[in-house]
C-alpha positions in Angstrom: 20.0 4.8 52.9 17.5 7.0 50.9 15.5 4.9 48.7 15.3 7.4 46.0 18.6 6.6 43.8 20.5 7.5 40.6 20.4 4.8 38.4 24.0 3.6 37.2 25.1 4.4 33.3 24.5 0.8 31.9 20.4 0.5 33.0 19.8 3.9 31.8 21.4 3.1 28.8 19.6 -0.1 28.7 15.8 2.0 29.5 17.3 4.3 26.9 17.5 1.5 23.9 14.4 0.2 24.8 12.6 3.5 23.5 15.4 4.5 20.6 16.1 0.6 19.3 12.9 -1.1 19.1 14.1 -4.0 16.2 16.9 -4.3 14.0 15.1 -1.9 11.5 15.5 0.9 14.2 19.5 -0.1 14.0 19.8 0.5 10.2 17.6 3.3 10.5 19.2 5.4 13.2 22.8 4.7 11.9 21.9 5.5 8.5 20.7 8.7 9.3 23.6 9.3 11.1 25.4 8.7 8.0 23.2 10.9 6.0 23.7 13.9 8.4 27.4 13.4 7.9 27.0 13.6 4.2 28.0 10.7 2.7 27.1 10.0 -1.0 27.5 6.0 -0.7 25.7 3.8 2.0 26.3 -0.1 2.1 24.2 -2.2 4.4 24.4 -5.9 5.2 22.4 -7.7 7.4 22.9 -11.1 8.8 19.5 -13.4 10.1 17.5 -10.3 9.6 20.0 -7.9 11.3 19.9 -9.8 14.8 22.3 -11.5 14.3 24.9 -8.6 12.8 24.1 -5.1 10.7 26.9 -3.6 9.5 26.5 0.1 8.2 29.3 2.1 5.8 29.4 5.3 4.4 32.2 7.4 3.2 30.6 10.7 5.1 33.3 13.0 6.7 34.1 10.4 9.6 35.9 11.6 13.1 38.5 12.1 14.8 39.8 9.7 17.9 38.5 12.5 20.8 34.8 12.9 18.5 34.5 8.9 18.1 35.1 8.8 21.7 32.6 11.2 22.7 29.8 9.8 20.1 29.1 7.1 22.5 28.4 8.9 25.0 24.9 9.5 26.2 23.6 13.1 24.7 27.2 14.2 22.9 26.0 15.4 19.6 26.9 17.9 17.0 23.7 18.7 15.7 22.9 21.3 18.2 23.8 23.9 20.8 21.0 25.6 22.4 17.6 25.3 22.9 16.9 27.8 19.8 18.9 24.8 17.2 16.0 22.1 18.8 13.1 24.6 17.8 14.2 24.4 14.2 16.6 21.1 14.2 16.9 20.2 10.1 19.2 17.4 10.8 17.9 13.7 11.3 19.6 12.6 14.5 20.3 15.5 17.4 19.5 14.0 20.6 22.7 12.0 21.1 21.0 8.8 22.2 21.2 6.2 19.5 24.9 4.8 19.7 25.3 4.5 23.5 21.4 3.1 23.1 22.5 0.4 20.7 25.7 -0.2 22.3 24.2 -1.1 25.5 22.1 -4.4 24.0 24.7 -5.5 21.5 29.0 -5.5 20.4 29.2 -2.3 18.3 32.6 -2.1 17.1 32.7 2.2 15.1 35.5 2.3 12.6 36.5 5.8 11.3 38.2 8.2 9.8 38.1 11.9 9.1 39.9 11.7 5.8 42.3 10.1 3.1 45.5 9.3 5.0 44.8 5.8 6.1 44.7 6.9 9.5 41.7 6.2 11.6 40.1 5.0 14.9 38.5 1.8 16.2 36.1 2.2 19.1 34.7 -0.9 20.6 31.5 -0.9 23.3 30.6 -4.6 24.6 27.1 -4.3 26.2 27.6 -1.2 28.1 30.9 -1.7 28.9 33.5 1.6 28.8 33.9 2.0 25.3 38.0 1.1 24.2 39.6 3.0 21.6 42.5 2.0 19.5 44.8 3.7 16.1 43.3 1.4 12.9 43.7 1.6 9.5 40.5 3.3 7.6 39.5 4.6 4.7 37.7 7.8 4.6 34.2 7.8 6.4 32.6 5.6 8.9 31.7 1.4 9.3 29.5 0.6 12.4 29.1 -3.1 13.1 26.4 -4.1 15.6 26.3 -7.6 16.6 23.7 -10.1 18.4 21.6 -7.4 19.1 19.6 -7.9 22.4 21.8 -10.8 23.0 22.3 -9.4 27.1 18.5 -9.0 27.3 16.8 -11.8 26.5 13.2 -10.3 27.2 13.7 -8.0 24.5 15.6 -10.9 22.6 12.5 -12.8 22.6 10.2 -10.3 21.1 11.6 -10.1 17.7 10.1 -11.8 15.1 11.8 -14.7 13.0 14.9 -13.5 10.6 13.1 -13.2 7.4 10.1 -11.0 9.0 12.7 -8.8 10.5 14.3 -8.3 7.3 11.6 -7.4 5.8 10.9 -4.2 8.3 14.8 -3.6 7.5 14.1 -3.7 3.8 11.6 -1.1 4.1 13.2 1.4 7.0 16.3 1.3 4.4 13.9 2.3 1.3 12.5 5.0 2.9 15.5 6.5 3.2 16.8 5.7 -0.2 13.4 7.7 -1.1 14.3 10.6 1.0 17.6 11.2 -0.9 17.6 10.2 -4.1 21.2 11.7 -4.7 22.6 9.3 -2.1 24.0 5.6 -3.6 22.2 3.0 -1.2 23.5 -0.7 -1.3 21.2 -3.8 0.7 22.7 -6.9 1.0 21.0 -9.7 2.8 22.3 -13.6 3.0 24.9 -12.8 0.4 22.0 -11.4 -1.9 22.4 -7.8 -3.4 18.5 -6.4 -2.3 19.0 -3.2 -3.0 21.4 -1.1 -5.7 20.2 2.1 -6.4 22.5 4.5 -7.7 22.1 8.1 -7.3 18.8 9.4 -9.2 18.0 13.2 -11.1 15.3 13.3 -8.7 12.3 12.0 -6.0 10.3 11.1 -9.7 13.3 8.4 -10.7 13.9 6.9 -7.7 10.4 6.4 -6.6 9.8 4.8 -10.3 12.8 2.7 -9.7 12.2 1.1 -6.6 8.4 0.7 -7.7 9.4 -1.0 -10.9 7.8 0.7 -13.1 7.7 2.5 -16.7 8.0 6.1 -16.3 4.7 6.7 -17.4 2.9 5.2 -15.0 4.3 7.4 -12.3 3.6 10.9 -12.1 5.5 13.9 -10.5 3.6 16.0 -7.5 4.2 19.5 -7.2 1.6 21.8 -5.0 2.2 25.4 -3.0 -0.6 26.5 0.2 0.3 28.9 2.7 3.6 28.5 2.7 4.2 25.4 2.7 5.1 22.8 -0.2 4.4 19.4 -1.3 6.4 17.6 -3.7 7.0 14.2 -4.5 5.6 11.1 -7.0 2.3 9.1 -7.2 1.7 6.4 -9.5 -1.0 6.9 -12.0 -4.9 5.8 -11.8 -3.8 2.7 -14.2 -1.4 1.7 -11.4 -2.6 1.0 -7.9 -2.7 -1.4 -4.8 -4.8 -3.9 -2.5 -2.9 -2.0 0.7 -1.5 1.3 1.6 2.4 -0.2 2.1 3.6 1.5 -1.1 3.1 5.5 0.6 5.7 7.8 2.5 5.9 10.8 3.7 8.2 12.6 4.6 8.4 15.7 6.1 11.7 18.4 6.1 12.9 15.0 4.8 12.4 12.7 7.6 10.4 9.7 7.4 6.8 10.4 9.6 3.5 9.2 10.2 0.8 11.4 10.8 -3.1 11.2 10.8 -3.8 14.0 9.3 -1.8 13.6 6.3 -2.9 10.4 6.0 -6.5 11.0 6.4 -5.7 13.6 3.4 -4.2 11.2 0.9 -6.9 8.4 1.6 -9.4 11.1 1.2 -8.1 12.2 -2.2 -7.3 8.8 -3.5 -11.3 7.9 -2.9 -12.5 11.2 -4.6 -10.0 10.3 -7.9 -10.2 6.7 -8.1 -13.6 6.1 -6.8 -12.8 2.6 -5.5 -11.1 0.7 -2.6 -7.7 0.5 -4.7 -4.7 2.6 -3.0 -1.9 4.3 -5.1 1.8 4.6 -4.2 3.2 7.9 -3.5 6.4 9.3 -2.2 5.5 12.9 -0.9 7.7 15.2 0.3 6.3 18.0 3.0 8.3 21.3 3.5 7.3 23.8 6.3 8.6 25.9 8.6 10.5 23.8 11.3 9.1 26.2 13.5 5.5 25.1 12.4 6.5 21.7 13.4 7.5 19.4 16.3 9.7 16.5 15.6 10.8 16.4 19.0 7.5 14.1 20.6 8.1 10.6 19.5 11.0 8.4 21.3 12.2 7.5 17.7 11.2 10.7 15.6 8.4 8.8 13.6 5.9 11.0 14.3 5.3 15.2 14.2 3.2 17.7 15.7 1.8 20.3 13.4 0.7 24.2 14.2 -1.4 24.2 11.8 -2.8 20.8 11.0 -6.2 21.8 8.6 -3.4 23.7 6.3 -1.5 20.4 6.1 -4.7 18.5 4.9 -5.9 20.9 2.6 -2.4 20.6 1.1 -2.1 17.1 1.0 -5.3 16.6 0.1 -5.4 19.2 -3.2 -2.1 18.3 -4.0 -2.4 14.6 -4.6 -6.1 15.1 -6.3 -4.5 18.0 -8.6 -1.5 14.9 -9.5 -3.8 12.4 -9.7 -5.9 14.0 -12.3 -3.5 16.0 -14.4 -4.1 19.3 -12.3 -7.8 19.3 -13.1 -9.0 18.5 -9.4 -11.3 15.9 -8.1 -14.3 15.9 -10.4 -17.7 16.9 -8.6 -20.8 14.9 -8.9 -23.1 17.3 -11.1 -26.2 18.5 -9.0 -28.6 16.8 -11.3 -27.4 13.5 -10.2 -28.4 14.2 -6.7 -31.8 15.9 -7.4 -35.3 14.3 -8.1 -36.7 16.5 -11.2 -40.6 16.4 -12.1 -41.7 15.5 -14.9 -43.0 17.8 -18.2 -47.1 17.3 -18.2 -48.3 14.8 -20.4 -48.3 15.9 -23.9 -46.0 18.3 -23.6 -43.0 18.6 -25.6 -39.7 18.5 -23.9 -36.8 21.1 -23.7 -34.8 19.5 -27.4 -31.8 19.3 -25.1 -33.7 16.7 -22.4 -35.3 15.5 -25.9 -32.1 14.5 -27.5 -30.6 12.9 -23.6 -33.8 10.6 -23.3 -33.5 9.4 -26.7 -29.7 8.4 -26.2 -30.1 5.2 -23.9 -33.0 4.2 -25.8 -31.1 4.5 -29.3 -27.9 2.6 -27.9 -29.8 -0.5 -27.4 -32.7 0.1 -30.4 -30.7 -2.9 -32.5 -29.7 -5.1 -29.5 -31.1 -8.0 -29.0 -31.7 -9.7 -25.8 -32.1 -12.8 -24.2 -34.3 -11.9 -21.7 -37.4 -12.0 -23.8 -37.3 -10.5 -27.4 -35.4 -7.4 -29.0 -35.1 -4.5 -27.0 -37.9 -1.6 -28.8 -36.2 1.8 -30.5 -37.1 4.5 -28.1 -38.9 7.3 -29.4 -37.6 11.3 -29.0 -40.3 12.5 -27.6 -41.9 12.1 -24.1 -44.7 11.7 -25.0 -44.3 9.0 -26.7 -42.4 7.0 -23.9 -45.7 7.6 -21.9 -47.6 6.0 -24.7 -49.4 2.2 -23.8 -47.1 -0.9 -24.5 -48.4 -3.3 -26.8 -49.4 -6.8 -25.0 -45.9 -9.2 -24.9 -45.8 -11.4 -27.9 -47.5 -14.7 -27.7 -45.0 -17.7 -26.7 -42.5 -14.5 -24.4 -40.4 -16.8 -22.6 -41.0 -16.7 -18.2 -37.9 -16.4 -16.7 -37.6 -19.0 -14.3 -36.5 -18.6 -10.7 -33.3 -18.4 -9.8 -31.8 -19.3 -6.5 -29.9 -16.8 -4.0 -28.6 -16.0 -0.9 -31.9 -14.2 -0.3 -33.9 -17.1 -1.5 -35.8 -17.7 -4.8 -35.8 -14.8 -7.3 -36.9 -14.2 -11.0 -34.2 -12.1 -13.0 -35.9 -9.4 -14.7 -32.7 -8.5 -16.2 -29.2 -6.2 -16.2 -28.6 -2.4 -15.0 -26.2 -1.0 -17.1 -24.9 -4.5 -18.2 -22.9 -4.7 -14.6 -25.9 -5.7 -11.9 -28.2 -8.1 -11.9 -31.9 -6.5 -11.5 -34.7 -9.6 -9.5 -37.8 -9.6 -7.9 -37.9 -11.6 -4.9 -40.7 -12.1 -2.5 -39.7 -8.9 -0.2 -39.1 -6.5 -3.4 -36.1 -6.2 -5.5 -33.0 -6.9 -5.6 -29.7 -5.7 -6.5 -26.7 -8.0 -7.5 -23.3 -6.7 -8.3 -22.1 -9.5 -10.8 -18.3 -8.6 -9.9 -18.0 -8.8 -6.6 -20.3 -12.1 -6.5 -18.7 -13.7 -9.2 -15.4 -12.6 -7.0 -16.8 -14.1 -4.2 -17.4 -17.8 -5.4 -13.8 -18.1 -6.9 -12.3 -16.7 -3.6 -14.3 -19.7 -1.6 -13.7 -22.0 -4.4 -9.4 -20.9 -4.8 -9.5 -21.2 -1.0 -10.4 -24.4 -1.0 -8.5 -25.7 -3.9 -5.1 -24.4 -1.8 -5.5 -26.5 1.1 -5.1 -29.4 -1.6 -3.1 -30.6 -4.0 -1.5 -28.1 -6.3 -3.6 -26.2 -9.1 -3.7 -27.1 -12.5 -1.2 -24.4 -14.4 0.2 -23.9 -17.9 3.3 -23.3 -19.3 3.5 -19.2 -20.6 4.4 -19.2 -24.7 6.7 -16.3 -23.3 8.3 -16.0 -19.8 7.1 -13.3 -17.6 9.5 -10.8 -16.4 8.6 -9.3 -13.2 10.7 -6.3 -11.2 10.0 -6.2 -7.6 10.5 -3.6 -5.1 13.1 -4.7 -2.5 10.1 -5.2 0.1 7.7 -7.5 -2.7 11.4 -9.5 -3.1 11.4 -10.4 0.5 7.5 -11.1 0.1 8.4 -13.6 -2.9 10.6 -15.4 -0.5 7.5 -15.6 2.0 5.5 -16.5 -0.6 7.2 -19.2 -3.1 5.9 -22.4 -1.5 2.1 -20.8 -1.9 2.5 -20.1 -5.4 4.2 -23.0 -6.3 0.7 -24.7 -4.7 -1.1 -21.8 -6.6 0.3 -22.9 -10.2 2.9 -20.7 -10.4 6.5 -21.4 -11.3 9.1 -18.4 -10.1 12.9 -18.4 -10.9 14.8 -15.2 -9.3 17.4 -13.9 -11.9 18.6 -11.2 -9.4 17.8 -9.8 -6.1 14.6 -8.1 -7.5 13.8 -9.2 -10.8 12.1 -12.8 -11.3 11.1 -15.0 -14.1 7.4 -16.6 -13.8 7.3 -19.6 -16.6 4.0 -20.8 -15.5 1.0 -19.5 -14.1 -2.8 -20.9 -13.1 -4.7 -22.1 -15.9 -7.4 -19.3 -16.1 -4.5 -16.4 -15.5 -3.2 -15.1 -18.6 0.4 -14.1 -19.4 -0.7 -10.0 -19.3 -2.0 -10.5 -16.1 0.8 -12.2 -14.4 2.4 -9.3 -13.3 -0.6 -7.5 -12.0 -1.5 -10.4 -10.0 1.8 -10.3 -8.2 1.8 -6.9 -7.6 -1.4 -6.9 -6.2 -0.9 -10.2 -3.7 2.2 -9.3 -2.6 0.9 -5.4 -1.4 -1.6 -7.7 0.3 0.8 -9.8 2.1 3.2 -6.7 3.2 -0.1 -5.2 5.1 -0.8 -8.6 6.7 -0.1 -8.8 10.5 2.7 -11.1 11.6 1.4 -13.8 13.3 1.8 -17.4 14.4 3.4 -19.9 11.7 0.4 -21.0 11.6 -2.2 -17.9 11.3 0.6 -16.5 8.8 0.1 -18.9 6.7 -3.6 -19.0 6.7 -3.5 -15.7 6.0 -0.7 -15.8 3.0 -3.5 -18.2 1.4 -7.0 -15.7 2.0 -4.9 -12.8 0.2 -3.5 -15.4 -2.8 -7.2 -16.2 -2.8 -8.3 -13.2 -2.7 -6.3 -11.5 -6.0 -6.6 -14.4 -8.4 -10.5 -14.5 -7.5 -10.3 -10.8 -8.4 -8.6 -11.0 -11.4 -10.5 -14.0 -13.1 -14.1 -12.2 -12.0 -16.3 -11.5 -14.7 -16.1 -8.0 -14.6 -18.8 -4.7 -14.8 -19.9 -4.0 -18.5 -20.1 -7.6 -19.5 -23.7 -9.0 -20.7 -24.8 -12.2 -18.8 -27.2 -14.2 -20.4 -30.2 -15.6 -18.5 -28.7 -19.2 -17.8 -25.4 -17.2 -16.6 -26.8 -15.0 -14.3 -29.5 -18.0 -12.8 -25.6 -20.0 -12.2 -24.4 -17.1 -10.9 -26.8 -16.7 -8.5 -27.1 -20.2 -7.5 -23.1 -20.7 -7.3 -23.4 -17.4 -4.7 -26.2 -19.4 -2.9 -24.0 -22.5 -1.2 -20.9 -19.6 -0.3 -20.3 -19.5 2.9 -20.2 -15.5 3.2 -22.8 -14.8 0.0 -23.4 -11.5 1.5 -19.8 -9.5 0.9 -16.6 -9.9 -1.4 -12.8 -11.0 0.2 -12.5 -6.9 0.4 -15.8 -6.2 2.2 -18.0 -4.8 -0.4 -21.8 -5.7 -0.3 -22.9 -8.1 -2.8 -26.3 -7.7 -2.6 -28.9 -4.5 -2.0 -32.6 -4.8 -2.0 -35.4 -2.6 -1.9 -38.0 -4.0 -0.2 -41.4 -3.3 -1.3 -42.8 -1.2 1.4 -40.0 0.8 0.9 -40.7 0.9 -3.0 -44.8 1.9 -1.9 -43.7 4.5 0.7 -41.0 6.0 -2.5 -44.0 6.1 -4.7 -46.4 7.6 -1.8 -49.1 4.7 -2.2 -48.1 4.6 1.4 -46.9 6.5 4.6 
């Protein structure tokens, strides 16, 4: 007997799901599409234990006939495409005929359809690989697949799957992708008898994206951008509105859901050059090129693409969302001053009036203010020659700062840049402190630690806060109600997505309850899943890490002396003093050598 042999229908099937149906999210996903390609105008999905235990997917698409429901589980019958020209520039979603017999072959699929209005229809049932049996049923219109304990005959795979409510979750959000990628389509989510999603059909990308973001209209904005062919179109939400993480982006591309480095490289790169921060915005973006400039054909369940051309697609993805971003002005360049070292005029001479009038401005702006770091600030003169001019001797009784301590040991404030950082001397040069992120820093150590205790103090809100979630942040506030609770927090869910918070933490006012949550629960979508355990400690550092963010004392605020010395010594005992939850350095210093070899008193 040779030992080379063909491998019976039921294991390839089985090799076959284990590269098309990776989780229950890969069910809903490849049987919604299949409904989309059909062109149905309503889908309905319910899921049961986070779609392992049963997914049932209807849509009232133009359904088949017995002999076509017979032959759509077979392995490879499709009729999406003929020849090897239709898989060069395939436009539909599905085309490879793999999915059904795929899914069939790990759980009971039971298709129930029919190709039109008479009542008439067919009932095809495949039990874990099993010859599929067909029967007359009554049906309306369209097509109902049910899929039922999924993995159930493979209990390695079974065992791989994460616990119902995490499972839903990656459901939740395989189903709103697709809702984003039609927007005229009707999509229905029910979940444990809980309506999830209901999103009727929308004008456009713009409406739907606002919609399942939950917000105002204003705070979105549309994307529209034309290079070399191609297009990119879509929705991003304002500047004012952005995120801790990166889980409110798609893209698609011909209108099927990707991933791809190079676009994202392009967005992240835009979004730093606009908003200048670590913040992320949300964007739905919609990529349309040739589909002969593009390979959806290399990735087992078409998540991925292979571009021609990939430096076009940056440069469009890249201008596009910077042109939306800042109201079709661009990103805005540093100016080339800000970058050079200029000399200064000789002494005595007059300066250019325009360099006149710029070094008078600072000076002016704080001629009446006082300040608590040793008398009132002196009017600054127009001219530069008078800046160079001797200082009169301090007056008698000038109050010494006295030493503060740091992370970096004892210092003595000299005062505040721009009313933001914190400006020292300390006994290696001077030192830089951003008041934010170090303020931000002792209230995450100090929220930490108040979590793992008993609750936080919390007050009753004058006015209930309203808060609409999008369908993934309402499976997050399931994850998340026992940690708010122990936050301060009181939620009540009115609906599937919308929420009422009647109390909040004691220093978190009612305006910025609804950023808060927002902001933690983008933080807890891009956490990892994890243990029970490491979940949870996790759940805690990003609750942590947003209230500390939004009670910080923020940049433009004036600390006085005593403020800025507690500051200091509250960063001192931290057990990180050096970076904020997000990373960012706390401190900078310039250490004198460094300031004597700037100056050129030494090489």
């Amino acid at each position: 007997m040779p030992k080379v042999q063909v491998l019976p229908d039921a294991l390839v099937n089985q090799i076959a799901a284990g590269e098309v149906v990776e989780r229950p999210a890969s069910v809903v996903k490849e049987l919604v599409e299949n409904a989309l390609d059909a062109g149905a105008t309503r889908v309905l999905v319910e899921a049961d234990g986070g779609g392992i235990e049963a997914i049932r997917v209807a849509d009232d698409g133009c359904g088949m006939g017995p002999e076509d429901a017979r032959l759509a589980l077979e392995r490879h019958a499709t009729s999406k495409i003929r020849s090897l020209d239709d898989l060069a520039r395939v436009a539909s979603l599905g085309f490879r005929g793999e999915a059904l017999p795929s899914i069939a072959s790990v759980s009971r699929l039971v298709l129930l359809t029919s190709p039109d209005a008479s009542g008439l229809g067919t009932e095809v049932t495949a039990e874990r690989g099993a010859p599929p049996v067909l029967r007359p049923a009554r049906a309306t219109r369209g097509t109902r697949v049910t899929v039922e304990d999924l993995f159930g005959n493979v209990p390695a795979r079974r065992k791989f799957l994460k616990g119902a409510d995490a499972e839903q979750r990656a459901l939740t959000r395989s189903l709103t992708a697709l809702a984003l990628s039609r927007p005229d389509v009707r999509f229905s989510l029910v979940a444990k008898g809980r309506s999830l999603l209901d999103l009727p059909p929308a004008r456009d990308a713009l409406g739907r994206f606002a919609e399942l973001m939950g917000t105002a209209p204003g705070e979105v904005v549309p994307v529209a951008f034309e290079l070399s062919g191609m297009t990119l179109e879509g929705a991003v939400t304002a500047p004012s509105t952005t995120y801790a993480s990166r889980t409110n982006q798609w893209l698609f591309v011909n209108g099927r859901a990707v991933k791809d480095g190079t676009v994202a490289h392009a967005a992240q790169l835009a979004a730093r050059e606009v908003l200048r921060d670590e913040r992320h915005p949300g964007f739905v973006l919609f990529l349309t090129v040739d589909p002969a400039l593009c390979d959806v054909n290399v990735h087992p369940q078409k998540l991925e693409v292979r571009f021609k051309e990939p430096s076009a697609v940056h440069s469009l993805v890249h201008r596009g969302l910077a042109a939306a971003l800042t109201g079709g002005k661009g990103a805005v360049p540093l100016g080339g001053g800000s970058l050079l070292l200029r000399r200064v005029a000789p002494f005595g001479a007059a300066p250019p009036a325009a360099d006149a009038a710029r070094a008078s401005a600072p000076a002016d702006r704080f001629a009446e203010a006082p300040s608590e770091w040793g008398g009132a600030l002196r009017p600054g003169p127009a001219a530069l020659s008078t800046l160079l001019s001797p200082v009169e001797p301090a007056p008698a009784g000038y109050p010494e700062p006295a030493p503060a301590e740091s992370p970096v040991g004892s210092l003595r404030l000299l005062g505040q840049y721009r009313e933001s950082y914190l400006v020292a001397e300390g006994e290696d040069g001077i030192v830089l402190v951003d008041q934010h992120v170090a303020h931000e820093r002792v209230r995450y150590e100090r929220i930490l630690a108040s979590l793992a205790g008993k609750p936080a103090p919390s007050q009753r809100l004058l006015l209930p806060v309203p808060f609409e979630a999008t369908a993934d942040e309402a499976a997050q506030m399931q994850r998340a109600d026992a940690l708010l609770t122990v936050a301060g927090f009181t939620v009540s869910e009115l609906s599937g997505r919308t929420f009422l918070v009647s109390a909040a933490p004691a220093d978190l006012s009612a305006e910025r309850v609804g950023p808060f949550l927002r902001d933690f629960l983008s933080r807890l979508a891009a956490l990892p899943e994890g243990g029970e355990g490491e979940a949870s400690s996790r759940a805690r550092e990003a609750l942590a890490a947003s209230l500390a963010c939004r009670g910080a004392v923020t940049v433009n605020t004036r600390l006085s002396p005593a403020e800025a010395a507690r500051l200091l010594s509250d960063l001192s005992v931290c057990r990180d003093p050096y970076t904020c939850p997000h990373g960012r350095p706390i401190l900078l210093s310039l250490p004198h050598g460094e300031l004597l070899k700037r100056f050129g008193r030494r090489s």
